[in-house]
N, C-alpha and C positions, 0 to 999 in steps of 0.2 A: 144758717146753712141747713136745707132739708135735706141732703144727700150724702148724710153723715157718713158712708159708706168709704167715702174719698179718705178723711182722716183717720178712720179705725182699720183702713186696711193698709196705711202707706204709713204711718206715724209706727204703728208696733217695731215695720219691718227696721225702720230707719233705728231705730233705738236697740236692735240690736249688733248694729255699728259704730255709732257713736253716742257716750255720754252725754254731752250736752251740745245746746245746739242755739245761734239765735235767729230767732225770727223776724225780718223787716215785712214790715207793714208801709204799702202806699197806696197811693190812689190806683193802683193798676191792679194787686192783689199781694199774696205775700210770698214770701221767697226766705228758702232755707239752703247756703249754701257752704257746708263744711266737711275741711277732712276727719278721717279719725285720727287718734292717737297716735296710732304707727303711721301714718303719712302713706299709707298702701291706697285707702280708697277714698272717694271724695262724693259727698252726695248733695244733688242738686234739686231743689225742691221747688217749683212756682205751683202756685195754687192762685187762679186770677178769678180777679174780683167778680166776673158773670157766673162764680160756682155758687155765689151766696144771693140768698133772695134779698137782702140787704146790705149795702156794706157801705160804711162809714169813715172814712181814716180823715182826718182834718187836718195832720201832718206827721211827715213818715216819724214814725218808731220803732226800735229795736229792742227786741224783750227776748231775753235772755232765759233758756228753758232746762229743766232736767228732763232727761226725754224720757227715763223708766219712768215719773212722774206721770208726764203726760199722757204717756203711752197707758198706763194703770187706769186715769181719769177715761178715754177714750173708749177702753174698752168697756164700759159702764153703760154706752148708746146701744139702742136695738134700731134695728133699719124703721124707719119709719119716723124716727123721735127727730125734734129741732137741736141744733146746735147754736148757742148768741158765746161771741166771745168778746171781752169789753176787756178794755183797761185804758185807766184814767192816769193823765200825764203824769201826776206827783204817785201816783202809787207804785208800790214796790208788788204787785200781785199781777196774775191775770184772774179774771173772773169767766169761769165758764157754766150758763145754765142750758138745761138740756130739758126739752119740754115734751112731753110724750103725755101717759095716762094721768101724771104728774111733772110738776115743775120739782128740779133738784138743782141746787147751787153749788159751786166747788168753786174754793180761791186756792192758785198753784201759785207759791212763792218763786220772784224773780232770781236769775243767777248772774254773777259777774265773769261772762264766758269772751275768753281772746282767745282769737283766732287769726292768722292772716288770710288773706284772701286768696285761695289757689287759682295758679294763672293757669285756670282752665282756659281759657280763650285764646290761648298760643295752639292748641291741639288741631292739629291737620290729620286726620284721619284718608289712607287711601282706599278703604274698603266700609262699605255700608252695604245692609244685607236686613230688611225687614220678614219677620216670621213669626210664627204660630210662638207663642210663648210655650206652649206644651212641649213644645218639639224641644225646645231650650233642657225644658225642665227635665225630661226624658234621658238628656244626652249627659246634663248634670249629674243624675242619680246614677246613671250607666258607669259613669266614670270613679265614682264617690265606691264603688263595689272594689276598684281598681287600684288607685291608689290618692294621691292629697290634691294633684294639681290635672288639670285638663290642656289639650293641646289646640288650637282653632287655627285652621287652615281656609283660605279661602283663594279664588282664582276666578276668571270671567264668568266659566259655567260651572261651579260646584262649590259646597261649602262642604266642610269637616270637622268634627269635634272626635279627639280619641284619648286615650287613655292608656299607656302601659304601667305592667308593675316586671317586676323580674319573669313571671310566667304565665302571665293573662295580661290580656289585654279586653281593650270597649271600643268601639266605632260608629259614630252616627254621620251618614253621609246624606247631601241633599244633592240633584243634579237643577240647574236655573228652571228649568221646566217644571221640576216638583210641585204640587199646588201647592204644599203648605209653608213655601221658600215663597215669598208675595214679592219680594226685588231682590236683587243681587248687582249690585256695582262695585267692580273692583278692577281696577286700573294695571295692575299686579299682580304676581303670585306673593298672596302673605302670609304668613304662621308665628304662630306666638301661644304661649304657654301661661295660664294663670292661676292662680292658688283657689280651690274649690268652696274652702272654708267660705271666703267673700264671697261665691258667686252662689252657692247654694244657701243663702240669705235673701240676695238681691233676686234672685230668682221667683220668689215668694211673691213681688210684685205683679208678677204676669195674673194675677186674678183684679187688678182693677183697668187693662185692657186685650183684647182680642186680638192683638199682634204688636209686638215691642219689634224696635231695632237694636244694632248693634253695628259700634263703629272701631274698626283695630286697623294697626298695619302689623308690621314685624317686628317683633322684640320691643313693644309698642303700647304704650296703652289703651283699656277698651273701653267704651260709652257705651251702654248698656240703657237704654230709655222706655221707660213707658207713659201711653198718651192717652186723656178722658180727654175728647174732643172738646172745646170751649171750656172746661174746667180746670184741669191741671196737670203737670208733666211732671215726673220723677226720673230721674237720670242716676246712674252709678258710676264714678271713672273708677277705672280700678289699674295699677301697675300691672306691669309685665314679670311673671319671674323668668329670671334669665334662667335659659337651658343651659345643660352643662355638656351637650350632643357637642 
């Protein structure tokens, strides 16, 4: 992989969500799909195989990761350096070398991680809304000044993110014409409230593309995606907390 950029900027964020995570490997590319601990968010990872100048899988494997581990290893890359990741059937390691002014070797010990598979795939979302990741980010820190959780509203032409406490409030509003609102579909008036903690993590991803979406309905959970065209997608679901209005 010469675009080590993809795994040093989406691997830290993931691992400040969940411990451990495992990895499938196939002939398509590889795919990380788990919840965390508390069962609040779910993180969905592909990374396909045209992101690597080489890629190899002779048959699918599951390798089991600590992801402060990885994440530690990862940030070790400077832009420009190769990443080769190997791991051989019978072994208990992954082998990662990383080739730049020199060659450096790092073997990360496998882990035995169960998990069930969250039936993300039941999820009907009635609103999707693609935008400026800034804008996200903006409306997250707005509201983090305010209190723990944000409110997102949406409707044909407008979207909303607010924020109250007892005696301040935050507001970011967008009208469908805004330039840096890039689509808006939504079938209904929706609103739904989510805990900040999660979102001003997942938020962090808006630096490996130039416009994420976002999928909620009401009292609903939300997808939260971002996309390096032909290389790889990063998705967040994250629960709803229920309002007490």
């Amino acid at each position: 992989m010469s675009d080590v950029d993809l795994l040093k900027n989406s691997i830290p964020i993931i691992s400040e969500i969940i411990d451990e995570g495992v990895f499938k490997f196939n002939k398509d590319g590889i795919t990380l799909l788990s919840p965390d601990r508390t069962m609040v968010s779910v993180i969905d990872l592909k990374i396909l195989s045209s992101a690597f100048e080489e890629y190899n899988v002779e048959e699918e494997e599951a390798l089991g990761l600590n992801m402060s581990n990885f994440s530690a290893l990862l940030k070790r890359l400077k832009t420009g350096d190769k990443l080769i990741l190997e791991s051989a059937g019978n072994s208990n390691k992954l082998t990662m070398t990383i080739k730049g002014s020199s060659t450096r070797k790092f073997e990360i010990p496998l882990v035995d991680v169960k998990t069930d598979k969250p039936p993300i795939d039941q999820l009907n979302f009635v609103t999707k809304l693609e935008i400026d990741p800034e804008i996200i980010e903006q409306g997250i820190s707005d509201a983090e000044i305010i209190g723990d959780s944000i409110i997102m509203e949406a409707g044909p032409e407008s979207f909303r993110m607010h924020a109250k406490g007892d005696v301040s409030s935050a507001q970011l509003e967008m009208l469908k014409s805004d330039k840096g609102l890039l689509k808006l579909e939504a079938s209904e008036a929706t609103k739904a409230q989510y805990p900040l903690e999660y979102m001003k993590k997942m938020i962090k991803a808006g630096k490996l593309a130039k416009q994420m979406s976002i999928e909620f309905g009401t009292d609903y959970p939300m997808r939260m995606s971002f996309k390096s065209l032909d290389k790889m997608q990063l998705s967040f679901i994250l629960a709803p907390r229920v309002s007490e209005d």
